[in-house]
C-alpha positions as CSV (number, residue, x, y, z in Angstrom):
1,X,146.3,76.2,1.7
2,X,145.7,75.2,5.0
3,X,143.8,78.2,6.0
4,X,141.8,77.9,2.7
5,X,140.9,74.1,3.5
6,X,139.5,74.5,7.1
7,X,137.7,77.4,6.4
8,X,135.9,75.2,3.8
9,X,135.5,72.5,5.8
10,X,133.8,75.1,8.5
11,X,131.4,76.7,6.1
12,X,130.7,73.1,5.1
13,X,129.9,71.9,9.1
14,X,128.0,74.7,10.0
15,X,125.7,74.9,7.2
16,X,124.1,71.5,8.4
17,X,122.5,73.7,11.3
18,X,121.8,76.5,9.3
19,X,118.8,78.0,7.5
20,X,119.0,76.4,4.1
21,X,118.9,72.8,5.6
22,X,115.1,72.4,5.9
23,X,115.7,68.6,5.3
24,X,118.5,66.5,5.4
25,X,119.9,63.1,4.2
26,X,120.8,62.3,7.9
27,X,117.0,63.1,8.7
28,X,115.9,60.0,6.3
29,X,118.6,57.4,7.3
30,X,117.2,54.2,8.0
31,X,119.9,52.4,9.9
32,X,123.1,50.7,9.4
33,X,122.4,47.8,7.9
34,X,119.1,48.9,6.4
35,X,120.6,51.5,3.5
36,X,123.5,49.1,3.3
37,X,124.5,48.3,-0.7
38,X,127.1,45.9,-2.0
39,X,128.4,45.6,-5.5
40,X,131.0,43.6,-7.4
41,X,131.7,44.9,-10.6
42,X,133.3,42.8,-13.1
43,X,135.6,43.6,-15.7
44,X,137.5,41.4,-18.6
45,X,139.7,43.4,-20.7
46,X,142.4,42.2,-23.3
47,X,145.1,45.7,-23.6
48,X,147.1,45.6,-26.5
49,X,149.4,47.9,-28.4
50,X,151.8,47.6,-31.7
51,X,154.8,49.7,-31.3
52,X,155.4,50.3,-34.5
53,X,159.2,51.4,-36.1
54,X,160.2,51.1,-32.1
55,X,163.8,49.7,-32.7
56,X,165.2,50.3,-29.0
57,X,162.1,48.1,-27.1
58,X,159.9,45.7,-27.5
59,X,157.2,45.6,-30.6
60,X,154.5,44.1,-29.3
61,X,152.7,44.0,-25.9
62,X,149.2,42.3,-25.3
63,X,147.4,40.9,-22.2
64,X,144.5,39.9,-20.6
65,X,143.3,40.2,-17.3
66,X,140.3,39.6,-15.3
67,X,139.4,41.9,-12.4
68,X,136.9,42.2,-9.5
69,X,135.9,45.7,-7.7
70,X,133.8,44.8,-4.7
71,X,132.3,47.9,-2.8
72,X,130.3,47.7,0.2
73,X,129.0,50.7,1.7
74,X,126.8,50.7,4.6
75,X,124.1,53.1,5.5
76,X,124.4,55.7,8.8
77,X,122.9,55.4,12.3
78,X,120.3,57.1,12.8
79,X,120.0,60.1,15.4
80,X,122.4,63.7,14.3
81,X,125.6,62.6,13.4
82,X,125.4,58.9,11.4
83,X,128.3,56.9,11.5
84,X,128.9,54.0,8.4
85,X,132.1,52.1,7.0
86,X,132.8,51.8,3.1
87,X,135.2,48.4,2.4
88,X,136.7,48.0,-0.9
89,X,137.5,45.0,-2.4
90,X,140.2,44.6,-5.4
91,X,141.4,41.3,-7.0
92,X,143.2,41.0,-10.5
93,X,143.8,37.4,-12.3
94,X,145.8,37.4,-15.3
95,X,144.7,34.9,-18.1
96,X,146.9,35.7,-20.8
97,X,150.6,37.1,-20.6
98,X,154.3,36.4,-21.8
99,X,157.7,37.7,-21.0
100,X,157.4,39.4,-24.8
101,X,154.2,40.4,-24.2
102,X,154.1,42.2,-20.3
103,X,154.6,45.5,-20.0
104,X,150.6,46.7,-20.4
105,X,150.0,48.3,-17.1
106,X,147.7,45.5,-16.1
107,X,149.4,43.8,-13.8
108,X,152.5,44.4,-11.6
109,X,155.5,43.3,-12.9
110,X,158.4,40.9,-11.0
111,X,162.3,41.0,-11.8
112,X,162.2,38.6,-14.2
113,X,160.1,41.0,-16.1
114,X,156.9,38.8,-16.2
115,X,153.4,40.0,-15.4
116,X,152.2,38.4,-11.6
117,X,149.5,35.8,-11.6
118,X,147.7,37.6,-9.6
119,X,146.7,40.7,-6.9
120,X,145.1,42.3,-4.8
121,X,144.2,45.0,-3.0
122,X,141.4,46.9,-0.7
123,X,140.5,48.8,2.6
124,X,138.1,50.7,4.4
125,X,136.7,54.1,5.4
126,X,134.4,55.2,8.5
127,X,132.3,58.0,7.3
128,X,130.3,60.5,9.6
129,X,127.3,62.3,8.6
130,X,125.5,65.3,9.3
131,X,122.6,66.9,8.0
132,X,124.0,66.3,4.1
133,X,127.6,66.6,5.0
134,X,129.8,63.1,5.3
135,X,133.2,63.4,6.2
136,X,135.2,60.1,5.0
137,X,138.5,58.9,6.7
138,X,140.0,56.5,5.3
139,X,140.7,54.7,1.5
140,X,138.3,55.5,-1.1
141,X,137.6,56.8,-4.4
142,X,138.0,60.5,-5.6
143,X,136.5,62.5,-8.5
144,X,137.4,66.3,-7.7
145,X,139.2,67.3,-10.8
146,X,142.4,68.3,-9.0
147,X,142.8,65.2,-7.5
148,X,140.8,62.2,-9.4
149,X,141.9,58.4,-9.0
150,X,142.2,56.6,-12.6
151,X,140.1,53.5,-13.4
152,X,141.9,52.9,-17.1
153,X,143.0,49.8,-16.7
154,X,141.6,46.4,-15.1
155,X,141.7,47.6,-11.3
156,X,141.4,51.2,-10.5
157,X,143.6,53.4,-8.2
158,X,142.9,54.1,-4.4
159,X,143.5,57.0,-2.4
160,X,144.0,57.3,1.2
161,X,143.0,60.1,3.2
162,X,140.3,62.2,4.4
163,X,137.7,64.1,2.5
164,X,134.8,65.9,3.4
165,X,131.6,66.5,1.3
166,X,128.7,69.0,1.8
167,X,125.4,69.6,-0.2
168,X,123.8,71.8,2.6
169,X,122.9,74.6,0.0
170,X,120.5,73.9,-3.0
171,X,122.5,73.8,-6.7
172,X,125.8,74.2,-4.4
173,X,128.6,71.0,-3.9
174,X,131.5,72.1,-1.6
175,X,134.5,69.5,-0.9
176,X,137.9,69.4,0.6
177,X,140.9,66.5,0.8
178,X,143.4,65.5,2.1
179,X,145.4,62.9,1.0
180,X,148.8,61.0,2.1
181,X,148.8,58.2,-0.1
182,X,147.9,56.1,-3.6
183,X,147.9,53.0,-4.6
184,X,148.4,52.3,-8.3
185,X,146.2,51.1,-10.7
186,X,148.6,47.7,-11.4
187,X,149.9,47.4,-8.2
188,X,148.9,46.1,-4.6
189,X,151.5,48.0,-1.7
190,X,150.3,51.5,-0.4
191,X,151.4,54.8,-1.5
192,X,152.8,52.6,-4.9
193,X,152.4,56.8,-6.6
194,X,154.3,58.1,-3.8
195,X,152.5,60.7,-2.6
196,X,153.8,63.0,0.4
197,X,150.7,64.8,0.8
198,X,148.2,66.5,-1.5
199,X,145.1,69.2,-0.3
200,X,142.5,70.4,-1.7
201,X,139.2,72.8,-1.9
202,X,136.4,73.3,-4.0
203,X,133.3,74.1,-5.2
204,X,130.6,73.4,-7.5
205,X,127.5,75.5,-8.3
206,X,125.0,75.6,-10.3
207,X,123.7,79.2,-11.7
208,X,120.7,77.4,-13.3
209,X,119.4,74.2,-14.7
210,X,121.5,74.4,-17.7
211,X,124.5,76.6,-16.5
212,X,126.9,75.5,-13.8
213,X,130.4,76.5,-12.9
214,X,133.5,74.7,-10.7
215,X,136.6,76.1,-9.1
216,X,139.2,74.6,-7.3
217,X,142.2,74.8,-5.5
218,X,145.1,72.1,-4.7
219,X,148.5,71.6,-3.4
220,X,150.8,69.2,-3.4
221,X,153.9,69.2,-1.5
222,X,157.2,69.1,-3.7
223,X,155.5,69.2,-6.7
224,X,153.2,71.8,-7.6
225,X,150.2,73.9,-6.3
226,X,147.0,74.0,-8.9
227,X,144.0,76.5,-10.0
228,X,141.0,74.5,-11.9
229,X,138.0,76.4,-13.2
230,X,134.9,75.3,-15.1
231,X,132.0,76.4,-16.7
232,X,129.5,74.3,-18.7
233,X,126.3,75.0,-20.4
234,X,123.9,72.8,-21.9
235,X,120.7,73.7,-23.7
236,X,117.6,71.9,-25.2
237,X,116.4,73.7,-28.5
238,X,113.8,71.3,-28.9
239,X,112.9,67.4,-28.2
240,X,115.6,66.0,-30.4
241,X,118.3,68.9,-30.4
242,X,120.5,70.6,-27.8
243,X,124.2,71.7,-27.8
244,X,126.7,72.0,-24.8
245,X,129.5,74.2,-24.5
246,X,132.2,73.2,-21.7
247,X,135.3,75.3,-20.6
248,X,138.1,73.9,-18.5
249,X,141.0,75.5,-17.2
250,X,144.3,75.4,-15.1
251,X,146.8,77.0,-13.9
252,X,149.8,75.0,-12.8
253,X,153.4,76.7,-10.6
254,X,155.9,74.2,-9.0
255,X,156.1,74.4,-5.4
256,X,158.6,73.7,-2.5
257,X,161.1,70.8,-4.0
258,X,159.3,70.5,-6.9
259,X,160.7,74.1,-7.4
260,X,163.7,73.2,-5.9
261,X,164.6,70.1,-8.0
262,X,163.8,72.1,-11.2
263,X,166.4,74.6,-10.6
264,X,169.2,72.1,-9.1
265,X,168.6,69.9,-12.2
266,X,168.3,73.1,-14.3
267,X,165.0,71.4,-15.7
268,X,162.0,73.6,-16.5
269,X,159.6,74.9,-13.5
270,X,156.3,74.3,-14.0
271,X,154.1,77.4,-14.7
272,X,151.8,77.0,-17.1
273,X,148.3,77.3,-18.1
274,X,146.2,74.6,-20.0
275,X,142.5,75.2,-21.0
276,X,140.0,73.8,-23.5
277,X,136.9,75.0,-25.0
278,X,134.4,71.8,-26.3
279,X,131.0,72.3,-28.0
280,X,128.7,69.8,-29.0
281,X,125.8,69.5,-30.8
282,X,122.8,66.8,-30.6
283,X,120.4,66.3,-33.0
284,X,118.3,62.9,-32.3
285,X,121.1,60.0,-31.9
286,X,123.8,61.9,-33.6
287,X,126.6,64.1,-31.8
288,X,128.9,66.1,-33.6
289,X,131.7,67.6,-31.0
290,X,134.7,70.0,-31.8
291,X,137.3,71.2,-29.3
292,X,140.4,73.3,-28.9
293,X,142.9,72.9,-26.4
294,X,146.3,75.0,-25.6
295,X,149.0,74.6,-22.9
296,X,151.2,78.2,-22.6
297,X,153.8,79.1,-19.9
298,X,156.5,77.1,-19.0
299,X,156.4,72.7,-18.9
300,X,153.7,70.5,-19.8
301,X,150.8,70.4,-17.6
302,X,151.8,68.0,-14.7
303,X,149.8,65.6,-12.9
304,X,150.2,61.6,-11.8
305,X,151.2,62.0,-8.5
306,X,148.1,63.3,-7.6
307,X,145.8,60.8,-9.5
308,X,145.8,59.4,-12.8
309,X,142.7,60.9,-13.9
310,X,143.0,64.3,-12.8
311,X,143.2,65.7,-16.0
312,X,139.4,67.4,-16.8
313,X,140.8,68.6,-20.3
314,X,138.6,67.9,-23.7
315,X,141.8,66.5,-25.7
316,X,143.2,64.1,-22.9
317,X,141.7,61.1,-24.7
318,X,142.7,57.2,-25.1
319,X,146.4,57.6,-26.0
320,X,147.9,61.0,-25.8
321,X,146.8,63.9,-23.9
322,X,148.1,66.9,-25.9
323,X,149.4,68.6,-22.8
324,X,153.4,69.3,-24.0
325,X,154.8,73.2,-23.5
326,X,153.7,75.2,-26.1
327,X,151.1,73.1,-27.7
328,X,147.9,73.5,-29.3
329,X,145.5,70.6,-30.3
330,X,141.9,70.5,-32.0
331,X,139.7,67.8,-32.1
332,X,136.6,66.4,-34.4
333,X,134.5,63.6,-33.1
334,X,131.3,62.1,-33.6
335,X,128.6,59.8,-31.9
336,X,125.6,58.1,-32.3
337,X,123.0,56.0,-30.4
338,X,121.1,53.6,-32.1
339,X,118.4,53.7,-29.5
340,X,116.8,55.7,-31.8
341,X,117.1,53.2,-34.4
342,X,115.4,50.8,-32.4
343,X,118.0,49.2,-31.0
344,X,118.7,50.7,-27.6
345,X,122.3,50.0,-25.6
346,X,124.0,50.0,-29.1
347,X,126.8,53.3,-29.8
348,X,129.4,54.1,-31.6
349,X,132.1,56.9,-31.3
350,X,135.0,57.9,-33.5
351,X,137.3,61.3,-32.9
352,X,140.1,62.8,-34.3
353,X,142.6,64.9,-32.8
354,X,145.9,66.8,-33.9
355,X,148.6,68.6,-32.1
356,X,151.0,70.7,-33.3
357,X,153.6,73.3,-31.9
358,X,154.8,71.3,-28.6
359,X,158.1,71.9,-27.0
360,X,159.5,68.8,-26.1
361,X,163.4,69.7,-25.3
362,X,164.0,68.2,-28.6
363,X,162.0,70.2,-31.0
364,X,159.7,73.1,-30.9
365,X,157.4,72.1,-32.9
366,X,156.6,68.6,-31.8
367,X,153.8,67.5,-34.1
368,X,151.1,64.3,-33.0
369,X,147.5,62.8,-33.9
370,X,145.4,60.6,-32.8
371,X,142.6,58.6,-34.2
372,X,140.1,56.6,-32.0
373,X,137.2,54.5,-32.5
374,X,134.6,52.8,-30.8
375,X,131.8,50.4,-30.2
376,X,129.6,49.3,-27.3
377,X,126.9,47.3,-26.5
378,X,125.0,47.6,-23.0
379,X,122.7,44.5,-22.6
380,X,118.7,45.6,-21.5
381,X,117.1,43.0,-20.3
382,X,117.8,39.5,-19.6
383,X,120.2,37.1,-16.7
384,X,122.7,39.8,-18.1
385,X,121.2,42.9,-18.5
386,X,123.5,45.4,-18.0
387,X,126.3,43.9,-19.3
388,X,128.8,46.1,-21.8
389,X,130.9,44.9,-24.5
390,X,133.0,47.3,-25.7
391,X,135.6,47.5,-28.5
392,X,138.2,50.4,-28.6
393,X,140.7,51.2,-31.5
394,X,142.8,54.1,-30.7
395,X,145.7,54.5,-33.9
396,X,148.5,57.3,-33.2
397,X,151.5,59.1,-34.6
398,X,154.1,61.5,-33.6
399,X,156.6,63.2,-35.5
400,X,159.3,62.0,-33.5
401,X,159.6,59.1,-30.6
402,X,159.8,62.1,-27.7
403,X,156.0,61.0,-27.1
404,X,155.5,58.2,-25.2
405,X,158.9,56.7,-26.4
406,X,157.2,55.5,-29.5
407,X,156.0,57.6,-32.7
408,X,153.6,55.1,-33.8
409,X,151.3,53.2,-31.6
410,X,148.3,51.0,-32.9
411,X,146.2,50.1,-29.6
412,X,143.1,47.8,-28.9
413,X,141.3,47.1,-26.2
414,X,138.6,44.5,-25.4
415,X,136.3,45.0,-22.9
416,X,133.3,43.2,-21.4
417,X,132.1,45.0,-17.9
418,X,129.3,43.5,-16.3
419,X,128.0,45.3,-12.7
420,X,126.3,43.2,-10.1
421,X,124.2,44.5,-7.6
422,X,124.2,42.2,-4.5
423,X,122.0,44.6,-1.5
């Protein structure tokens, strides 16, 4: 991996000074503090689920919470290689809670097994810039579908590292990480994932405006090394109809005491593959989408450890994710956007999706479904424009309580959003 990653990152540098950079980002900075932005995005969200027939925990959990992202990210200095800072700002306030009731992932929880008041968390990155490469040190945000941060809950994880992102080439995105640390979504000390290190490469190209592919490469030590490819295709068959098709894949082996672990605790080594295949068809504000997913080889597909988003599959959805060993999951859903009715910011999205044949140590034929459904309203104009009220309904079901600890699991969430652009 090592050899993999700085070769990227070389191809990545010297293509700022090569033929294909006619123009550049860099070449347009305006200063410092003159491309400077800050944000604070607000977020209110009551999280609750009904554990239903769960007779060895609690029955009920439900919170609320209300959380504050601030990002400030500066412009570059002008002249060849711009320098900046990005500062990130995190602070959660609970305003609803009990004893009975903690237990949401919203907020850390103390000894006495009661949700905190309150946290925080934050830091900074310097970034560097050439031509349209930026190299970032430092904590940040991540996307790259082998390592992604989660933003589920009220505050979203951090990572801390360096990454390193080039768009030298026309149609063509190359990145790299590497990364020594996470902090978790409901919680405020470094490293609360425990990360020992995690790299990665990548790239993302696309073949033509409607056709682009991905692949990707990551490892991360004592746990596993990972393969991720993608191809998606979208096409527009007239003004009011078009239909996508999107492919993920990866394939997942345990590595150094991930491997070791596995075969001390006699507990299955990971080496698997997990792909999806999703189409969707548009036709004016209606979208009718139908997937198939399938995990072979040996464990579920793993990941946590190395973000809790970074899992690019079509069935990984509000509740479950359909990853066990062995199992194979489809997936109906629909949407529609009442722009069209004349009534623009207004959707509405409901999905169904059904697994059957997982291995879960205690049954080979592990069976679960899920059922989601959901509203949202995005205000247009207005003090609050841009303001989301959103109203999620996920309802599922397992054949046994292997799954999440509980077979039956009503869930609803409540969430207003509301971004505010300060520079």
């Amino acid at each position: 991996m090592r050899v993999m990653k700085w070769s990227m990152i070389a191809l990545a540098v010297s293509a700022g000074t090569s033929q294909f950079a006619m123009a550049s980002s860099q070449d347009d900075s305006k200063g410092f503090v003159e491309d400077s932005t800050f944000s604070i995005n607000t977020r209110l969200l009551n999280f609750g689920r009904d554990f239903r027939n769960n007779d060895s925990g609690k029955s009920r959990v439900n919170e609320t919470g209300l959380g504050f992202n601030g990002l400030y990210q500066s412009g570059f200095t002008q002249g060849t290689v711009g320098v900046g800072v990005d500062v990130i700002g995190l602070l959660g306030i609970k305003l609803d809670s009990g004893k009975g009731r903690s237990g949401t992932g919203l907020f850390p929880t103390g000894s006495d097994g009661r949700s905190e008041d309150q946290y925080s968390k934050g830091g900074g990155a310097v970034k560097f810039r050439i031509s349209d490469t930026v190299l970032k040190i430092g904590d940040q945000y991540t996307t790259a579908p082998v390592f992604a941060t989660d933003d589920s809950r009220l505050l979203p994880e951090v990572a801390q590292g360096t990454s390193i992102v080039s768009n030298e080439i026309k149609g063509l995105k190359l990145e790299a990480g590497h990364f020594t640390g996470i902090t978790a979504q409901a919680q405020s000390y470094r490293d609360s994932l425990h990360l020992p290190e995690a790299n990665f490469a990548g790239a993302v190209y696309a073949f033509t405006p409607e056709l682009t592919g991905s692949l990707y490469y990551s490892k991360v030590e004592d746990y596993w090394r990972k393969i991720y490819a993608n191809v998606n295709y979208t096409h527009a068959l007239s003004d009011k109809q078009s239909f996508a098709v999107d492919f993920n894949i990866y394939d997942t082996k345990s590595d150094g005491l991930g491997l070791q672990r596995a075969e001390k605790d006699n507990t299955t080594k990971l080496d698997n593959r997990a792909f999806s295949l999703q189409g969707a068809y548009t036709y004016d504000a209606h979208t009718f989408t139908l997937a198939y997913q399938k995990v072979t080889g040996d464990g579920d597909y793993g990941y946590g450890v190395d973000g809790g988003g970074t899992i690019f599959l079509a069935n990984s959805v509000a509740r479950s994710d359909f990853n066990a060993e062995d199992e194979k999951s489809w997936q109906a859903r629909y949407d529609l956007n009442m722009a069209t009715f004349g009534v623009p910011g207004l959707s509405f999205m409901t999905r169904y999706v059904s697994g059957s044949g997982a291995n879960t140590g205690t049954t080979s034929n592990g069976k679960e479904w899920e059922r989601d459904i959901e509203a949202k309203y995005v205000i247009q104009s207005g003090p609050a424009k841009d303001l989301s009220l959103r109203v999620r309904q996920a309802t599922y079901r397992s054949s046994d309580g292997v799954y999440y600890g509980s077979a039956s699991i009503d869930e609803l969430r409540l969430i207003a959003q509301y971004p505010l652009n300060i520079l």
